[in-house]
N, C-alpha and C positions, 0 to 999 in steps of 0.2 A: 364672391360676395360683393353687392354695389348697394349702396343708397339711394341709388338713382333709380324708378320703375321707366319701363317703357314708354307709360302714356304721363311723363313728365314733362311741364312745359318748358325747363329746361333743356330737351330734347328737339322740340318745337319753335327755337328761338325764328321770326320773321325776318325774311331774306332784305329787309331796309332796315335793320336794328344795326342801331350806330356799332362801328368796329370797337369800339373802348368796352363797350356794355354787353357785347360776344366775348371777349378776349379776359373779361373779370371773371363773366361767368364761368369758363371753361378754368379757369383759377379755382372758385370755389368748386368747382364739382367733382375736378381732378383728385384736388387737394383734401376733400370729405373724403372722396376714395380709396386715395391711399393711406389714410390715416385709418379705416374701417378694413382694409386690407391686412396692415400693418398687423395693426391686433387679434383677426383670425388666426394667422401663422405666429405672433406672440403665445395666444393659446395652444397653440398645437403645440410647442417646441414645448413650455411652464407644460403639461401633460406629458411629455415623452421624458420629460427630464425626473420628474417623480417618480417613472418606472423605471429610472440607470442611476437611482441611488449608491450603486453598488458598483457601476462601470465607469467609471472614469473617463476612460478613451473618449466612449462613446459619448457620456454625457460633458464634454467638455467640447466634440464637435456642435453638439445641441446648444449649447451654450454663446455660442457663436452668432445662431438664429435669431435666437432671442433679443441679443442686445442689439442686433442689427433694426432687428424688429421695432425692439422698445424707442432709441434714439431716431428710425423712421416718425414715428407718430408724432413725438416732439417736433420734429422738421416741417410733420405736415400740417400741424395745426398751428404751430407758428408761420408759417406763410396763408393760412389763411385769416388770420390777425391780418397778416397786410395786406391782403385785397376787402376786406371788410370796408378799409379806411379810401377805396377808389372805384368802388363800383358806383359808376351813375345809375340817377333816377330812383336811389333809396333816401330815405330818412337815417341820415346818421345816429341821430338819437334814440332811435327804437327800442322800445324797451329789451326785443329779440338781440338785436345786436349788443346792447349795452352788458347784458346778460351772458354773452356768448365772449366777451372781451375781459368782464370780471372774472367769470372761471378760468381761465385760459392764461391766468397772468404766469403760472408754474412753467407752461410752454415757454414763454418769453425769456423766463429766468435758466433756463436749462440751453436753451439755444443761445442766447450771449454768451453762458458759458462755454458750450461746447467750442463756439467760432470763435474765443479768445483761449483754449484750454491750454495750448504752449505756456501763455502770460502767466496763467494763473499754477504753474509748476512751484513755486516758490511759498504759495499760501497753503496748498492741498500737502505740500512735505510740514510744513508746521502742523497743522492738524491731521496731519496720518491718515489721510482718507487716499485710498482708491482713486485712478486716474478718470476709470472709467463707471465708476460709481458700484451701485448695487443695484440689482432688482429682487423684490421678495414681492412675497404672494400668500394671502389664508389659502388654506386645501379644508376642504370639509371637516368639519369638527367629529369628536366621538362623540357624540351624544351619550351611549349608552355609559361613556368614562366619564362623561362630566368635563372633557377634557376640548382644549383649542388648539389649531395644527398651524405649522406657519411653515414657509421654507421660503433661503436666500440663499442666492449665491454674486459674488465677486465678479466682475467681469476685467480680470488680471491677474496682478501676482498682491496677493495678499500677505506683504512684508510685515517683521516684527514691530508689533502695537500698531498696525494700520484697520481700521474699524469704520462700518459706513451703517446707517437706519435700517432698520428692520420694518414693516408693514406692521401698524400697532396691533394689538388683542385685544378684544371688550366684544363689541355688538356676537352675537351667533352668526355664525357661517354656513348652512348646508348646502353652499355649492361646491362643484371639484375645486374647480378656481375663483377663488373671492376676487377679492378687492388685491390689485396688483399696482406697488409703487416702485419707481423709477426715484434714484437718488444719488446725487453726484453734485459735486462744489459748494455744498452745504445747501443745495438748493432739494426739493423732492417732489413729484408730479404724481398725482393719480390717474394711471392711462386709461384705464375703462372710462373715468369721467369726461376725459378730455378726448374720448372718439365721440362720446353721448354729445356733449356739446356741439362737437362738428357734426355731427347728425343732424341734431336739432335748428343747427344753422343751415342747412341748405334745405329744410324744409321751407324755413320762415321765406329761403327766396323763392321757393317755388306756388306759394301763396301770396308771395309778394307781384308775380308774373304770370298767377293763372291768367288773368283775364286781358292782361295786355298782350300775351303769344299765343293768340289765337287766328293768325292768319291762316292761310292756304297758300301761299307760298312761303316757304319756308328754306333754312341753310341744313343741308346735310351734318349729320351729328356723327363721330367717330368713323368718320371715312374710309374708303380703300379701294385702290384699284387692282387689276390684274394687267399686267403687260406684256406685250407679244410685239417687238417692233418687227415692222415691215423687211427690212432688213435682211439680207439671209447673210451665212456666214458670220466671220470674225475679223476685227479693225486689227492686223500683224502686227502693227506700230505701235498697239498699246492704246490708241487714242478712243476718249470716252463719247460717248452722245450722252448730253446732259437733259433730261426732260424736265418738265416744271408740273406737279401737283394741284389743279389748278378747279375751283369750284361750279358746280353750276347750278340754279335756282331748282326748286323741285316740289312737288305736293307730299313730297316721302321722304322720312328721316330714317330711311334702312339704312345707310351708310354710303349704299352702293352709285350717291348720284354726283359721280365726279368725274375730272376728264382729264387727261392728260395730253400737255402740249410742247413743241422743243422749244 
């Protein structure tokens, strides 16, 4: 799963496009990526996990994925918070951006916590929550019962009178997986909204760069080489030949236009 189509112009970036303004952008697009990543395999693990209701074993190796997953997206959409605030040649104030930094504050507040979570051992034992918070998730409602479905689970040991949020009830749900929230240090995030948003934000730059990456020279986009040194045999000594990854200008962003030098 990518964000990114083929005939994006952030694909297309012009082989004289100042180095600051490549290196932000391969920030936000990465970082939309893995945040849109993240929460495919979030979904898959919340679906495999409602069918091992009953296994333990197994739905606690699943369980694993999950929160791997969930505190990804966090990481990833908090770092693109901070290339937001260094990409040249945008309008800081845009209404796209301003919009993409007000939803996203949950990100912020979940990642100080998580990079200070030793500190905050002392406030999470007064209020009995979970180290590593919770994730819960709506599953499709019964209709036919009148009835609303939720499921959460713990990602730890869930000690006497330790309690963390649950994902609320109200609106109808008829998807497998609704609305999935992440919650830990009294803070809580809604991930689906917070991949939408990073979606939505690397849209806005690549409307922001249609019309400026339109050259015909252009920088090779997700690169790779294949290597065969000259060389025959093996160095007995142990000793390395170190080669450099090294770019070259191109009409074609297949990957394949790069060279390698000692």
């Amino acid at each position: 799963m990518a964000p990114i189509g083929l005939d994006s112009p952030l694909l297309r970036v012009p082989a004289d496009t100042e180095r600051r303004l490549v290196l932000a952008l391969d920030g936000i697009r990465y970082g939309v990526g893995a945040a849109e990543i993240s929460l495919a395999r979030l979904e898959q693990s919340l679906e495999s996990i409602m069918g091992l209701l009953n296994d333990w074993p197994r739905r606690r190796n699943v369980m694993y994925y999950a929160t791997v997953d969930a505190w990804a997206i966090i990481d990833s959409v908090f770092r693109l918070r901070t290339f937001v605030g260094v990409v040249p040649r945008i309008k800081r104030k845009a209404p796209a951006l301003q919009k993409f930094l007000s939803t996203t504050t949950s990100a912020h507040e979940l990642r100080h916590f998580v990079q200070h979570m030793a500190e905050k051992l002392p406030a999470l034992e007064r209020a009995a929550q979970p180290l590593w918070g919770s994730i819960s998730w709506r599953g499709a409602d019964d209709l036919k019962a009148d009835k609303q479905v939720a499921y959460a689970f713990v990602a730890g040991t869930l000690y006497p009178d330790a309690h963390a949020p649950v994902v609320p009830f109200g609106p109808k749900n008829s998807d497998r997986i609704g609305k999935i929230e992440l919650s830990a240090g009294g803070f809580t995030a809604e991930l689906r909204g917070l991949v939408g948003a990073a979606t939505e934000l690397v849209r806005h730059f690549e409307s922001t760069f249609l019309d400026a990456f339109q050259s015909t020279a252009i920088c090779a986009s997700d690169s790779m080489v294949h290597m065969t040194p000259t060389m025959k045999g093996f160095d007995k000594t142990g000793k390395e030949l170190r080669l450099k990854f090294t770019a070259n200008r191109s009409k074609s962003s297949d990957g394949m236009n790069a060279s390698v030098s000692q």
